[in-house]
C-alpha positions as CSV (number, residue, x, y, z in Angstrom):
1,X,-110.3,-42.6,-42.3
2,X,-107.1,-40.7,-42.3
3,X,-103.9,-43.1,-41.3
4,X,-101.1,-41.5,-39.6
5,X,-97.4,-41.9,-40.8
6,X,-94.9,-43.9,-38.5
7,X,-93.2,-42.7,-36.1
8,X,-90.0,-42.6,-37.3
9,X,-91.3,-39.9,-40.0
10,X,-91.9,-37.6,-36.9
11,X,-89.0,-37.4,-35.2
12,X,-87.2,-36.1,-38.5
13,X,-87.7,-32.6,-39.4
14,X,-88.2,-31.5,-43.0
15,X,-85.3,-31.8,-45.0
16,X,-84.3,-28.8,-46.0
17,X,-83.5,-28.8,-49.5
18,X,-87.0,-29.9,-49.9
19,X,-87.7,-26.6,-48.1
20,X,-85.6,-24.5,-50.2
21,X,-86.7,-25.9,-53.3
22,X,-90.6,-24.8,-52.2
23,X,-88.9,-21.1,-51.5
24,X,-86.7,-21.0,-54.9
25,X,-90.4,-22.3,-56.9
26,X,-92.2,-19.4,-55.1
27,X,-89.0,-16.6,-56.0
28,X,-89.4,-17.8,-59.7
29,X,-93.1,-17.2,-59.9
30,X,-92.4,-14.0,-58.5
31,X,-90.5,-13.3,-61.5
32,X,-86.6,-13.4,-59.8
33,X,-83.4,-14.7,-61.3
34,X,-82.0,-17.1,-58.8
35,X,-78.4,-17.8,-58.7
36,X,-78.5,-20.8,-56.5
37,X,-75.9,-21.6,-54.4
38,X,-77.6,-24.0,-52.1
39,X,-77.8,-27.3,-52.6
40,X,-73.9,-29.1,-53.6
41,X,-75.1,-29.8,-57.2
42,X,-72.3,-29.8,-59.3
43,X,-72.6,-27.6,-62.7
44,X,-71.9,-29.1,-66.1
45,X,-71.7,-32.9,-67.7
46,X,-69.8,-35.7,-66.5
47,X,-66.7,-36.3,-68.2
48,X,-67.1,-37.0,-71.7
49,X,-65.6,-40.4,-71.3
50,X,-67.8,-41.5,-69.1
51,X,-70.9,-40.5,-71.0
52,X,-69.3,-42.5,-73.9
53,X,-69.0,-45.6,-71.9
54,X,-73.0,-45.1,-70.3
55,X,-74.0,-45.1,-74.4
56,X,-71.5,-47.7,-75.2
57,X,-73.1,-50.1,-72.2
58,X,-77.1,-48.4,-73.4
59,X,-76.4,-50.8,-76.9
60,X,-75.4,-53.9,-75.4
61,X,-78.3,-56.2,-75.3
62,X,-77.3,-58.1,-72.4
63,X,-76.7,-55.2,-69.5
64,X,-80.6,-54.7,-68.8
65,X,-81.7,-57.1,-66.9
66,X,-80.9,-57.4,-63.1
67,X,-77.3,-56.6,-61.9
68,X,-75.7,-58.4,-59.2
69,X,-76.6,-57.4,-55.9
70,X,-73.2,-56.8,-54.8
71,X,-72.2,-54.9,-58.0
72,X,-70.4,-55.9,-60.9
73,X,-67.3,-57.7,-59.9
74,X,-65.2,-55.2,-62.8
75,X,-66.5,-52.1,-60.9
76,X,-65.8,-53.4,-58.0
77,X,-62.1,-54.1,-58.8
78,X,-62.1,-50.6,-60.5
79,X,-63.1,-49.0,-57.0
80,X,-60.4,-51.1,-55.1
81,X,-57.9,-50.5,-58.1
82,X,-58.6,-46.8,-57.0
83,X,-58.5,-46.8,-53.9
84,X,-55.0,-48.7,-54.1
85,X,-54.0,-45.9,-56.3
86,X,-55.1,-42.9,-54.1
87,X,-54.2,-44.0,-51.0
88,X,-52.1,-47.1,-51.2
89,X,-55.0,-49.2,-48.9
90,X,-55.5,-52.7,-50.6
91,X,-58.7,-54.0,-50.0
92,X,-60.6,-57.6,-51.3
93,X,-63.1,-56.8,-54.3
94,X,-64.7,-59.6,-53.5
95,X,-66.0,-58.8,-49.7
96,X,-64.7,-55.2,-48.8
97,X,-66.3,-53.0,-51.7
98,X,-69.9,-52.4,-52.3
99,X,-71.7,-50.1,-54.9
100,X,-74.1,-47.8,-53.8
101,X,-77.2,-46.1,-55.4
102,X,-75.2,-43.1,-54.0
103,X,-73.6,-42.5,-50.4
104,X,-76.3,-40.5,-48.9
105,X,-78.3,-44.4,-49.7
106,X,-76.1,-46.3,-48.5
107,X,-75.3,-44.1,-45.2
108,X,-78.8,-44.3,-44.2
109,X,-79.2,-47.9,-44.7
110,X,-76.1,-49.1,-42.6
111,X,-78.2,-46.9,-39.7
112,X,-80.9,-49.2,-40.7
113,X,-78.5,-52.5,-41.1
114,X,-76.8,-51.9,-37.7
115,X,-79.1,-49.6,-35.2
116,X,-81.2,-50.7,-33.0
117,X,-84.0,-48.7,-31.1
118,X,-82.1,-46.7,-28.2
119,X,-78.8,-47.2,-29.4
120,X,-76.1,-44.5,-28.6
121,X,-75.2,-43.2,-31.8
122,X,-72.0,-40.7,-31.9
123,X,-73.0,-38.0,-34.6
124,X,-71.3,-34.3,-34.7
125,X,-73.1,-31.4,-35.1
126,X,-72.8,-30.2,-37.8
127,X,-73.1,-32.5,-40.0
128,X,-73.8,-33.8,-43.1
129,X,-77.8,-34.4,-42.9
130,X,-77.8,-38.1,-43.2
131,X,-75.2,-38.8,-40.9
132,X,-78.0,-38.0,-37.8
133,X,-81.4,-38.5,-40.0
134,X,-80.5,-42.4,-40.9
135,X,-79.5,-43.3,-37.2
136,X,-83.0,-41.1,-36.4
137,X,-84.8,-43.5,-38.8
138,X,-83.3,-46.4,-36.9
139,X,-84.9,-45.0,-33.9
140,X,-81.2,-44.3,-32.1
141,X,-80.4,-42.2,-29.4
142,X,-78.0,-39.5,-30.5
143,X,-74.9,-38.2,-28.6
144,X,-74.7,-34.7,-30.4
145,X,-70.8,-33.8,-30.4
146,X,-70.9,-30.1,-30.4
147,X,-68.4,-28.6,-33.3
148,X,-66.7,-25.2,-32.3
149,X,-64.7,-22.7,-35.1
150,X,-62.1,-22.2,-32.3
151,X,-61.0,-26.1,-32.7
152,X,-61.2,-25.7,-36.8
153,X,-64.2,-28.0,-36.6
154,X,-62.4,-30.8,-35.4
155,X,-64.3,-33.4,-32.8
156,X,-62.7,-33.8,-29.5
157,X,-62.6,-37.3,-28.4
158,X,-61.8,-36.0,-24.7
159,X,-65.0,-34.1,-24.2
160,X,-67.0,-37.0,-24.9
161,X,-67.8,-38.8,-20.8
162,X,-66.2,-42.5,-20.8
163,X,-69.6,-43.7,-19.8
164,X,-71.2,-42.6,-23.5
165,X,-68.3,-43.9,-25.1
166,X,-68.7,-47.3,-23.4
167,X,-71.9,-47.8,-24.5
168,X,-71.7,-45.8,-28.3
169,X,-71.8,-48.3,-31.0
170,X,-71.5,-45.8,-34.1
171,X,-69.6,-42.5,-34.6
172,X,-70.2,-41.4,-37.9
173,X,-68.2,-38.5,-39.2
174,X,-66.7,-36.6,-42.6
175,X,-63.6,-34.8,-43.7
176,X,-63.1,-32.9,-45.8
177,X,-66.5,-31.6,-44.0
178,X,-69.4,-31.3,-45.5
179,X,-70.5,-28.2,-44.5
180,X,-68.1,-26.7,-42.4
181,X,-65.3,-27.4,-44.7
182,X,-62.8,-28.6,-42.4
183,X,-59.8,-30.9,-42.9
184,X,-58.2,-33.3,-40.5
185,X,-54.8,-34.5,-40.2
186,X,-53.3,-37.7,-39.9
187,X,-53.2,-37.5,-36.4
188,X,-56.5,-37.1,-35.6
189,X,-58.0,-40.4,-37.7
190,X,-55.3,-42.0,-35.5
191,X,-56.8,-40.4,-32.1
192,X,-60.3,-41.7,-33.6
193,X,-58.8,-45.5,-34.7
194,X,-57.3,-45.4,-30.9
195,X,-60.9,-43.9,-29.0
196,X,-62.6,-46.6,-31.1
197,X,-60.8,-49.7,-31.0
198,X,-61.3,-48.5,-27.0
199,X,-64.7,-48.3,-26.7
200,X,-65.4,-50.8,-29.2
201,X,-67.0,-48.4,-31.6
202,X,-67.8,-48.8,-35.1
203,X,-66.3,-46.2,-37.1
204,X,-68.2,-44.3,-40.4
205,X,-66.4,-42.3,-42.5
206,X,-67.9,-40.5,-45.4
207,X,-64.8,-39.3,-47.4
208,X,-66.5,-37.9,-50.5
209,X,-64.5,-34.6,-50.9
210,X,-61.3,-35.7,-50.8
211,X,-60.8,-35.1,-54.4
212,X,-61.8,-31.7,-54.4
213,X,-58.5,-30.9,-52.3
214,X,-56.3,-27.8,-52.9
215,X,-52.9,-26.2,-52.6
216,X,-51.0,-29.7,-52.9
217,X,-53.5,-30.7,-49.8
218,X,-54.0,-34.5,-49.6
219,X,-56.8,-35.6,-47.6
220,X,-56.5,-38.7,-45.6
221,X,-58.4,-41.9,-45.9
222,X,-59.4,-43.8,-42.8
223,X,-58.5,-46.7,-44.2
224,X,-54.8,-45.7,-44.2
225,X,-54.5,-46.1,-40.8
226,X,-53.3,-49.4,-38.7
227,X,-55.8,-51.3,-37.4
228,X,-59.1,-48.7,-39.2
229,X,-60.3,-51.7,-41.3
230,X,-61.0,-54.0,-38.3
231,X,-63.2,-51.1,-36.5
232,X,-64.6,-49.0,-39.8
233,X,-65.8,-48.6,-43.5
234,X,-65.5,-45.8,-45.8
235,X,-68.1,-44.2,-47.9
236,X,-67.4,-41.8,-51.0
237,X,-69.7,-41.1,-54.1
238,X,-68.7,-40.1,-58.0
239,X,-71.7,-37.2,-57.4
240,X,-68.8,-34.2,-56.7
241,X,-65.4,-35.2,-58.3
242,X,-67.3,-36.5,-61.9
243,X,-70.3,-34.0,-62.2
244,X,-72.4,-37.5,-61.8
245,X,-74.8,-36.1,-59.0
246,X,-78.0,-37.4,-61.0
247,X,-76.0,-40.5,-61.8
248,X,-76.6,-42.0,-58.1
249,X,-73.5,-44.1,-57.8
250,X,-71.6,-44.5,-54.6
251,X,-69.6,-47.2,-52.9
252,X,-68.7,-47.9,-49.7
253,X,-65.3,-50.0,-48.2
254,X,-64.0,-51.6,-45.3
255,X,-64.6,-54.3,-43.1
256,X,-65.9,-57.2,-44.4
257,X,-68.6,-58.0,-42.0
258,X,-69.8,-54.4,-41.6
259,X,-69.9,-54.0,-45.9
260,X,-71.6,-57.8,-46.5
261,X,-73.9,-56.8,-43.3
262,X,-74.9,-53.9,-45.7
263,X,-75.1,-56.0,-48.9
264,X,-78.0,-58.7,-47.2
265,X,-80.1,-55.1,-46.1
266,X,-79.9,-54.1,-49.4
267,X,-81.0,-57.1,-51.2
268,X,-84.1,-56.9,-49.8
269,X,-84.6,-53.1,-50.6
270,X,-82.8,-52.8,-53.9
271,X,-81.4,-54.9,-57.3
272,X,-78.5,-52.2,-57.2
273,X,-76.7,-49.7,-59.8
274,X,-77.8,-50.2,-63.3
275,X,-75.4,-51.9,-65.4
276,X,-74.8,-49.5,-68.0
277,X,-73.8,-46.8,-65.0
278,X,-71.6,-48.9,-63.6
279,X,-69.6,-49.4,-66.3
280,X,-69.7,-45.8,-66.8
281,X,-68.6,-45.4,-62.8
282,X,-65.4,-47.7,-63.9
283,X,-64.4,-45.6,-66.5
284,X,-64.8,-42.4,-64.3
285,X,-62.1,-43.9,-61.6
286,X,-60.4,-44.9,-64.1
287,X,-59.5,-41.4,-65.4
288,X,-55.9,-40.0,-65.4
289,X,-55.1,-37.6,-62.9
290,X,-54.9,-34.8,-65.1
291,X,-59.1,-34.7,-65.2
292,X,-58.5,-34.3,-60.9
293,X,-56.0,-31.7,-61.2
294,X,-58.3,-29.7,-63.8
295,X,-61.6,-30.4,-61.3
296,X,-59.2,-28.9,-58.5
297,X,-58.3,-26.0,-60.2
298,X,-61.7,-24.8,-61.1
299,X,-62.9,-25.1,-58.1
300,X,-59.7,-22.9,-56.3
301,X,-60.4,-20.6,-58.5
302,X,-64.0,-20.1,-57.1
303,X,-62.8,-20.5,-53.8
304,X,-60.4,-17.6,-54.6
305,X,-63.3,-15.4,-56.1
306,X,-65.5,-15.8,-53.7
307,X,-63.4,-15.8,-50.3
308,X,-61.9,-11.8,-51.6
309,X,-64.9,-11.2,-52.5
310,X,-67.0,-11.6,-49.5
311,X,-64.1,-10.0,-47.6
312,X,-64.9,-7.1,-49.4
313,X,-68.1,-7.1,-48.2
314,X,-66.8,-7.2,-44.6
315,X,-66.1,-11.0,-43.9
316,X,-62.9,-12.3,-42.6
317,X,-63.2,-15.7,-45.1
318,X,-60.2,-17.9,-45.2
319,X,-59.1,-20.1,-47.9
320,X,-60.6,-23.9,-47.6
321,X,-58.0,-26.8,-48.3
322,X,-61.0,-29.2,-49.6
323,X,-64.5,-29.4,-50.9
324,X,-67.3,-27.4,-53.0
325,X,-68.2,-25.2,-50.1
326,X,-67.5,-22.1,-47.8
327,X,-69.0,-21.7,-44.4
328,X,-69.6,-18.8,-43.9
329,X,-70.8,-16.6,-40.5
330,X,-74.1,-14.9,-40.2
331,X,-74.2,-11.3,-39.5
332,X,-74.6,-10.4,-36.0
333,X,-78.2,-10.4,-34.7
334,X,-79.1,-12.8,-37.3
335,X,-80.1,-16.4,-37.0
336,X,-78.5,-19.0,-40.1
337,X,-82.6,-18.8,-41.7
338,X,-83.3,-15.0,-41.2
339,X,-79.9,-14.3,-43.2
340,X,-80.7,-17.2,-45.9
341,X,-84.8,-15.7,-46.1
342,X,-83.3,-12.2,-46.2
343,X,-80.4,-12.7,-48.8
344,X,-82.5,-15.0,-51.1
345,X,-85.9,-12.2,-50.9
346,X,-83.4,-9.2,-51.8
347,X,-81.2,-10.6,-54.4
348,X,-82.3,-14.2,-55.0
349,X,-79.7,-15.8,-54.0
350,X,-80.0,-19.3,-52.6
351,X,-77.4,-19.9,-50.2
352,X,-77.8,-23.5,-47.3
353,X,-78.8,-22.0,-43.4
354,X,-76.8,-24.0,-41.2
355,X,-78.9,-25.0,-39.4
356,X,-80.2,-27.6,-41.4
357,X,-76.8,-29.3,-40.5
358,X,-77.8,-29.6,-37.0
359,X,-77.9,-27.1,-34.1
360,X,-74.1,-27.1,-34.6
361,X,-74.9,-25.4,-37.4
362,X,-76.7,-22.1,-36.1
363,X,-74.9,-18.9,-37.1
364,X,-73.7,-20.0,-40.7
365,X,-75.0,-20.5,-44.2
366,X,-73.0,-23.1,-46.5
367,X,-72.5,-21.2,-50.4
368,X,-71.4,-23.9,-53.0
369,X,-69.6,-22.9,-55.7
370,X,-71.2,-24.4,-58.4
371,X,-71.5,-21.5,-60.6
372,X,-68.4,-20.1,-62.9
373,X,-66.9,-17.1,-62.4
374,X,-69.2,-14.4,-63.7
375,X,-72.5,-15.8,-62.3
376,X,-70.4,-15.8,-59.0
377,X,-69.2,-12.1,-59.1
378,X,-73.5,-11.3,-60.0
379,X,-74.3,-13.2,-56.5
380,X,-71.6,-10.5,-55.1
381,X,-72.4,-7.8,-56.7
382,X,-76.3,-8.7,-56.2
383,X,-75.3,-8.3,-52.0
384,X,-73.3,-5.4,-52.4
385,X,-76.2,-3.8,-53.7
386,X,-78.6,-4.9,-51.7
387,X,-76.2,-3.7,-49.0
388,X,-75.6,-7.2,-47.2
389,X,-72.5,-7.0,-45.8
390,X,-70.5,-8.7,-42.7
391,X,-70.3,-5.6,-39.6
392,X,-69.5,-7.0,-36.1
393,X,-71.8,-4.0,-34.5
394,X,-74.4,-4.4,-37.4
395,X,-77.7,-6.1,-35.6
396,X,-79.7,-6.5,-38.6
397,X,-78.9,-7.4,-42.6
């Protein structure tokens, strides 16, 4: 008897870190040294104060039994404490802050807390993977906003027909953008607060690069804006700013009955965050902003490296103003896999096709820079050997 898998496992394509991490096992058997540059797994240990407050919480007798399903109420306060600090938004511990195991978790369960089969579901392309896979799970129908370089990335409400609009019940989207890069102004969480409250549109905004910001760049928070907290919720993660990838904790803020609608899915799926992490989560947002400034200057500095040096491989890279990553263009001829497969067979190394960002994707590979500076300038140096380079009338790597 074989039994088949539901069929909400076949609308969703593989994911595609599972896929590269199937390539990277096979390019270690064959005996290469990868530097990989795929997946946004951030090098080195979480702050050493944090690790200090995990142990601390590890030898107290009465954190390991079952947290509270909405989180401790002292993280809790911690993540509104922050959030008053960094962006001057007050929000109700009690009601308008949940902990996640993680954002990508807690993005795919509000699909599964607030979809309904056919839905409309907003969801550029590209785009974080979860942002389109949970709604997919929920078995929605998604309106795939196409993304173009020549509007830095941005959506455009305009070019989205009234008639979708009226009948969308989600747009989920993310800036600083994960992969592209992009940042958005002011401005344009206003133009989203306005097309929302229209169209009576629930508004998902994962903000979890906003630390990672450079040149005295300040990201925007959604929840800065009038009116945003009636029509949206906020998602972010401690994965990228405090090295706490393997960690798992997230959180995500907003409206009350969107966050609480979250909370009663999740009680049924989860018991939550670990104690001892938790207090370990508070003491990371409750780190001076020195420990931000030195996070943002080591990862300019990569940016730096890496953006002269492709160039001198032929790219015309610019400098990001936020996140871990560079997006970076395919040579001619070449589709975002053939370049990754052909860049991580020659040299091994790994870099993200962008593809698996959605068809808005096609034509790029996401590079993270994860790695210091001299395993950085070997990933270089492997291409330039290897004679990869960027040539408008080249057809082929």
């Amino acid at each position: 008897m074989k039994i088949q898998p539901a069929d909400r496992l076949r609308v969703l394509p593989q994911y595609v870190f599972a896929r590269l991490d199937e390539l990277k096992a096979r390019a270690r058997e064959q005996g290469l040294d990868l530097i990989d540059l795929g997946m946004g797994n951030p090098d080195g240990p979480a702050p050493a104060p944090v690790i200090a407050a995990a142990k601390a919480a590890l030898d107290n007798p009465n954190g390991h039994g079952y947290p509270p399903f909405e989180g401790n109420a002292s993280f809790r306060r911690a993540i509104t404490d922050w959030y008053e600090r960094r962006y001057g938004v007050k929000l109700n511990s009690d009601s308008e802050a949940l902990p996640l195991l993680g954002s990508k978790e807690g993005l795919t369960h509000l699909a599964l807390a607030y979809i309904n089969p056919g839905d409309t579901i907003l969801v550029p392309s590209p785009a974080y993977p979860p942002h389109f896979r949970g709604p997919l799970l929920a078995g929605a129908d998604l309106y795939t906003i196409m993304l173009k370089a020549e509007q830095d990335w941005l959506i455009d409400f305009g070019s989205i027909p009234d008639d979708v609009a009226d009948r969308a019940k989600i747009l989920y989207f993310n800036y600083p953008s994960n992969p592209t890069a992009a940042t958005a102004p002011r401005e344009f969480y206003e133009e989203a607060v306005a097309f929302a409250r229209k169209h009576e549109i629930l508004l998902v905004h994962d903000l979890c690069y906003a630390e990672l910001a450079f040149d005295g760049y300040q990201p925007t928070s959604l929840l800065e804006i009038p009116g945003a907290k009636e029509i949206g919720v906020e998602f972010h993660t401690l994965s990228k700013t405090y090295n706490m990838a393997g960690w798992r904790v997230g959180f995500v803020v907003g409206n009350t009955e969107i966050v609480q609608g979250l909370r009663t899915l999740k009680t049924n799926l989860d018991y939550g965050i670990f104690s001892a992490l938790q207090k370990a989560a508070e003491t990371a947002l409750s780190m001076p902003d020195t420990y931000l400034t030195e996070v943002q200057t080591r990862y300019r500095s990569r940016r730096d490296f890496l953006v002269e040096r492709f160039n001198q491989l032929g790219w015309s890279l610019k400098p990001t103003r936020a996140t871990m990553y560079l997006w970076v263009p395919c040579p001619p001829g070449l589709t975002s896999t053939d370049f990754a497969l052909s860049v991580l067979e020659q040299t091994g190394v790994v870099f993200t096709p962008g593809n698996a960002f959605g068809p808005g994707g096609e034509g790029y590979v996401r590079v993270s820079l994860i790695c210091d500076l001299p395993r950085l300038g070997e990933a270089l140096d492997r291409l330039a050997a290897a004679g990869i380079h960027y040539d408008m009338a080249a057809t082929t790597v």
